[in-house]
C-alpha positions in Angstrom: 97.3 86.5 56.4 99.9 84.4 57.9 99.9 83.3 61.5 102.9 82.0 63.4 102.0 80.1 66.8 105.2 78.7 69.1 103.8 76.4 71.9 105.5 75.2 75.2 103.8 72.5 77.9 104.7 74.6 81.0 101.8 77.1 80.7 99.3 74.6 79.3 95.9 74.0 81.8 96.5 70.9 84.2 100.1 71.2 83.6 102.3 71.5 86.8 104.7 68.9 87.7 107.9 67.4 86.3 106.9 64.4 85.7 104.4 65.8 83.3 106.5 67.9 81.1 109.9 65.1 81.0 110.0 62.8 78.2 109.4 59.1 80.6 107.1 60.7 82.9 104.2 58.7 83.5 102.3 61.9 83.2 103.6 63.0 80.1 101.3 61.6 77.4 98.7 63.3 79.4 100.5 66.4 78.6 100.9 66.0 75.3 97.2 65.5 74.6 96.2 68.8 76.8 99.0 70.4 74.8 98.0 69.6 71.6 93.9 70.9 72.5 95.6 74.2 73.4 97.8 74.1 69.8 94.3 73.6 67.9 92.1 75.8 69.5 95.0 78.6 69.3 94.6 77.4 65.5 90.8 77.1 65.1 90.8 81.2 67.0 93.0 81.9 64.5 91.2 80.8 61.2 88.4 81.9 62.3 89.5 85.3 62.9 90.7 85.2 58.7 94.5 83.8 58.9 94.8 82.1 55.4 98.1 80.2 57.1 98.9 79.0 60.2 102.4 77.7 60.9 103.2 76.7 64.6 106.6 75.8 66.1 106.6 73.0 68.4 108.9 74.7 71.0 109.1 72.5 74.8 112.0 70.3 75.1 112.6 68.0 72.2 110.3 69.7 70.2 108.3 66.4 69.2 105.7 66.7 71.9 102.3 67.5 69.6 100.5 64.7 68.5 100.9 65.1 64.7 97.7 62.8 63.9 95.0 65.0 66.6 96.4 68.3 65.0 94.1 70.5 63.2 95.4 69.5 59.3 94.5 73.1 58.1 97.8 74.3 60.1 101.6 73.4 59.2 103.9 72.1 61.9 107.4 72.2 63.0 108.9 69.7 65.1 112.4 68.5 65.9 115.7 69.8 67.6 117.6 71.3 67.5 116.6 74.2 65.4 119.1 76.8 64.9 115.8 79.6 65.7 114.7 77.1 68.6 111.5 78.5 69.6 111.1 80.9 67.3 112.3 78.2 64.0 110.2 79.1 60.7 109.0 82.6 61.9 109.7 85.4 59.0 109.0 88.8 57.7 105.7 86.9 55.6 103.6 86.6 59.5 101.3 89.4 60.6 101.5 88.1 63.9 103.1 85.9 66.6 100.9 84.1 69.0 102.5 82.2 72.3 101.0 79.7 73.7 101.8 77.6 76.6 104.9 79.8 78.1 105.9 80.3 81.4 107.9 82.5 84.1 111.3 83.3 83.4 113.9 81.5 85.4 114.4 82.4 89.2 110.9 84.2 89.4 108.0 82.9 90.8 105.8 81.0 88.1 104.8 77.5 87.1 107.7 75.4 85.9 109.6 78.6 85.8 112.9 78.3 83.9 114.3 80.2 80.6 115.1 77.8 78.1 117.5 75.1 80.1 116.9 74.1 84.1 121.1 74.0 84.0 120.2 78.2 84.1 119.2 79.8 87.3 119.3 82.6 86.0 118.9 84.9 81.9 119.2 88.5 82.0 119.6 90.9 78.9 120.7 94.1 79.7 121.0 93.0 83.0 116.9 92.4 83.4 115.3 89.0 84.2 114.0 87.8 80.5 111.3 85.6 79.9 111.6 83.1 76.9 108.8 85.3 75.4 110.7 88.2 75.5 113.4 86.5 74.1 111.2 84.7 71.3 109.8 88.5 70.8 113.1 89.7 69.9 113.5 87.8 66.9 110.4 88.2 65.8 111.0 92.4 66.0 113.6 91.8 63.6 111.6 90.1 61.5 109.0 93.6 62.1 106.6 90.7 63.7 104.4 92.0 67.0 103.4 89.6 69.4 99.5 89.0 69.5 98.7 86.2 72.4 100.5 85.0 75.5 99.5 82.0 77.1 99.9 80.6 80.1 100.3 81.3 84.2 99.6 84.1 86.1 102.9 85.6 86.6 103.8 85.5 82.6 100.8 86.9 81.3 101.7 89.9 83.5 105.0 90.2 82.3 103.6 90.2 78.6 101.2 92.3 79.5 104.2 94.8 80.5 106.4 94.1 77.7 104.3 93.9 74.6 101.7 96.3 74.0 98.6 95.8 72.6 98.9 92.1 73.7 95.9 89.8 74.4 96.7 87.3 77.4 94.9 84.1 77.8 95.5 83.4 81.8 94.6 79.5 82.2 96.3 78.7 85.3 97.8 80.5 88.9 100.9 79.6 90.4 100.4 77.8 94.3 104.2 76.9 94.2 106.9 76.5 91.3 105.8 72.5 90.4 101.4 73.2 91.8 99.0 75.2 90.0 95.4 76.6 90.3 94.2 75.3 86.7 91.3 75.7 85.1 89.6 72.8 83.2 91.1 72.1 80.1 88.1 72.6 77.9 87.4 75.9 79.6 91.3 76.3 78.6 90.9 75.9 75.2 87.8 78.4 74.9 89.4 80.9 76.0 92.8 80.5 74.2 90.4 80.0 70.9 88.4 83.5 71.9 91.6 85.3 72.7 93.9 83.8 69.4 90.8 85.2 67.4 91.1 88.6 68.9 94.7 88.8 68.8 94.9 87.9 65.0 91.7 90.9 64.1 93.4 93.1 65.5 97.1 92.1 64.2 97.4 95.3 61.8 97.2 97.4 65.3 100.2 96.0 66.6 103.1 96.7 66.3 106.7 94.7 66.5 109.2 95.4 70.0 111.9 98.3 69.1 115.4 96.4 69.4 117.9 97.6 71.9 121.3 98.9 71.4 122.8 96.1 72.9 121.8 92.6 73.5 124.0 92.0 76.5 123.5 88.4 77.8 124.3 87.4 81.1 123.7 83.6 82.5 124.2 82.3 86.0 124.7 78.4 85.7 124.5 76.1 88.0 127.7 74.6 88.0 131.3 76.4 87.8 131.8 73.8 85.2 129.4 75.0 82.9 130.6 78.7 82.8 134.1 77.4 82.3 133.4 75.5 79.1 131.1 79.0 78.5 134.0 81.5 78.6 135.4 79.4 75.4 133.3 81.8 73.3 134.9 84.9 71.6 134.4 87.6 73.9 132.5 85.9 76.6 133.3 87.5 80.1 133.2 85.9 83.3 131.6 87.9 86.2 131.8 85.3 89.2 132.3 81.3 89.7 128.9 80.7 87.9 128.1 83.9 85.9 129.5 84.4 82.3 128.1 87.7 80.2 128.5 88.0 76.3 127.3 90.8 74.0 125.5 89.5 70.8 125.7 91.3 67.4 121.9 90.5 66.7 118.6 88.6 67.8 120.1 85.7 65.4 123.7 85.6 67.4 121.8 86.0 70.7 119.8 82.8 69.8 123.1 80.9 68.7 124.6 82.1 72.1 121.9 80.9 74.3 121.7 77.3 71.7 125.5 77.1 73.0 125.4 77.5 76.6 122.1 75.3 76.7 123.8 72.6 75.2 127.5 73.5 77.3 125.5 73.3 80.9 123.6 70.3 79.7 127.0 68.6 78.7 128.6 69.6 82.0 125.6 68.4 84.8 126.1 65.0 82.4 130.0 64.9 83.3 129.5 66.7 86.7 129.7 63.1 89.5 129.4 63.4 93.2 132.9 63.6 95.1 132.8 59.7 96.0 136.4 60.2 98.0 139.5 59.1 97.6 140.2 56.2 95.1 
C-alpha cells in the first residue's frame, strides 16, 4: 500500500506565531523540529498500520522546512517550490490514501494562522463557499480516486474535515485563543496521537472513499490590494466582481491549482511593488 502524507507548520503542536512559521524568525528552527516529529510519527502510524510506501510532500511556504537528516529514512520526501501540484506535488492514482498533517483554518475564519495558501488572500471560495487548503488539496486527490484519511491540526479545521470528508480520522493537537495564540498540547503528546490516528486512518483506507467533483470549480479570491486583482483579471476569462474580488471558472482540479499558483505569485508580486503614498515629489 502506498501512503501520501502533505504537511504544513500552522497546525503543528506549539506552533502559533509568525515568527515561528517565517523563514528568519527566531522561532522558526523550533518549528521545524516540532514539524518534522509530527512528519515521522504521521510516518511511523502509517508503517505500522502496513503501508509498504510512504511519500510525503513538504507543503508550508518554501517547501524546505523538514529537516531532511531527523526524517524517518523508510519514507520518501518532496521538497522545493514551486511545484506545479503545490501541496498536493507527487500525489497519484498508485496512493490508497491521503493523510494531512499540520493544516489549518481557511482564510478569513477563525483558526490558528488561518490563511488559504497566500496571506496576500483574505479571502478563497469555490462555488462561492469559504475553502480550506484541505479541501482544496482533497480535490486533486478525488481526481486521482484518492480519499482523505487524517487531518491534522487546530480545532476549527478538524471540524471542517470532519464535515467535508467522511469517514475521516482527525488528530486535534491544539485550540485556537486568537488567530496568532493557541491552547497546545505538548508535542510529544502531539505526536502520539498523530501516530495512533495515521495508523487508524491507513487500516481502514479501503473504507474510504475519494470526494465526488463538482460541476464547476468556480474560484473566487478577494485580495488585498486593488493591484493584485488588476494584474489577476489578465487571465483568460477571469471576471472582476469588485475593486479587490476577481472570480474564474477552472476546467479541472489541475487548472484550479495553476489558477491559484498564479494569483499566489500575482498578489505576492504586487504587496512587493505596492509603497506607501510618501507625497508629492
Amino acid at each position: 500500500m502506498d501512503v501520501y502524507i502533505s504537511i504544513d507548520m500552522e497546525g503543528v503542536a506549539g506552533i502559533a506565531t509568525l515568527d515561528q512559521i517565517w523563514r528568519g524568525g527566531t522561532g522558526y528552527p523550533r518549528a521545524q523540529h516540532l514539524m518534522t516529529g509530527e512528519a515521522n510519527a504521521a510516518i511511523e502510524g502509517a508503517f505500522a498500520a502496513g503501508a509498504e510506501r510512504v511519500l510525503i510532500n513538504d507543503s508550508h511556504g518554501t517547501m524546505d522546512n523538514l529537516i531532511a537528516e531527523d526524517l524517518d529514512p523508510r519514507a520518501r520526501m518532496i521538497l522545493g517550490s514551486p511545484k506545479a501540484q503545490c501541496m498536493a506535488h507527487g500525489l497519484g492514482p498508485q496512493h490508497a490514501v491521503a493523510l494531512f498533517v499540520g493544516y489549518h483554518a481557511a482564510a478569513g475564519k477563525p483558526g490558528v494562522l488561518s490563511h488559504t495558501f497566500s496571506g496576500n488572500f483574505t479571502s478563497v471560495k469555490l462555488g462561492g463557499r469559504h475553502v480550506t487548503e484541505a479541501e482544496v488539496i482533497a480535490l486533486l486527490a478525488a481526481q486521482h480516486g484518492v480519499p482523505i484519511g487524517l487531518v491534522t491540526g487546530d480545532n476549527h479545521v478538524c471540524s471542517v474535515a470532519e464535515e467535508a470528508f467522511p469517514g475521516v480520522v482527525t488528530a486535534q493537537v491544539k485550540s485556537a485563543e486568537g488567530w496568532a495564540a493557541a491552547d497546545t498540547m505538548h508535542p510529544s503528546l502531539a505526536r502520539d496521537l498523530i501516530r495512533e490516528k495515521a495508523a487508524l486512518a491507513v487500516a481502514n483506507a479501503t473504507s474510504l472513499r475519494a470526494l465526488p467533483m463538482p460541476e464547476e470549480l468556480v474560484l473566487e479570491v478577494g485580495f488585498q490590494l486593488p493591484l493584485a486583482a488588476e494584474f489577476a483579471t489578465s487571465v483568460p476569462g477571469a471576471e472582476r466582481l469588485d475593486l479587490l474580488t476577481v472570480r474564474c471558472t477552472a476546467a479541472d482540479p489541475d487548472t484550479l491549482m495553476d489558477l491559484i499558483n498564479l494569483w499566489y505569485s500575482v498578489a505576492a508580486h504586487a504587496a512587493a511593488n505596492h509603497l506607501p503614498n510618501t507625497g508629492k515629489r
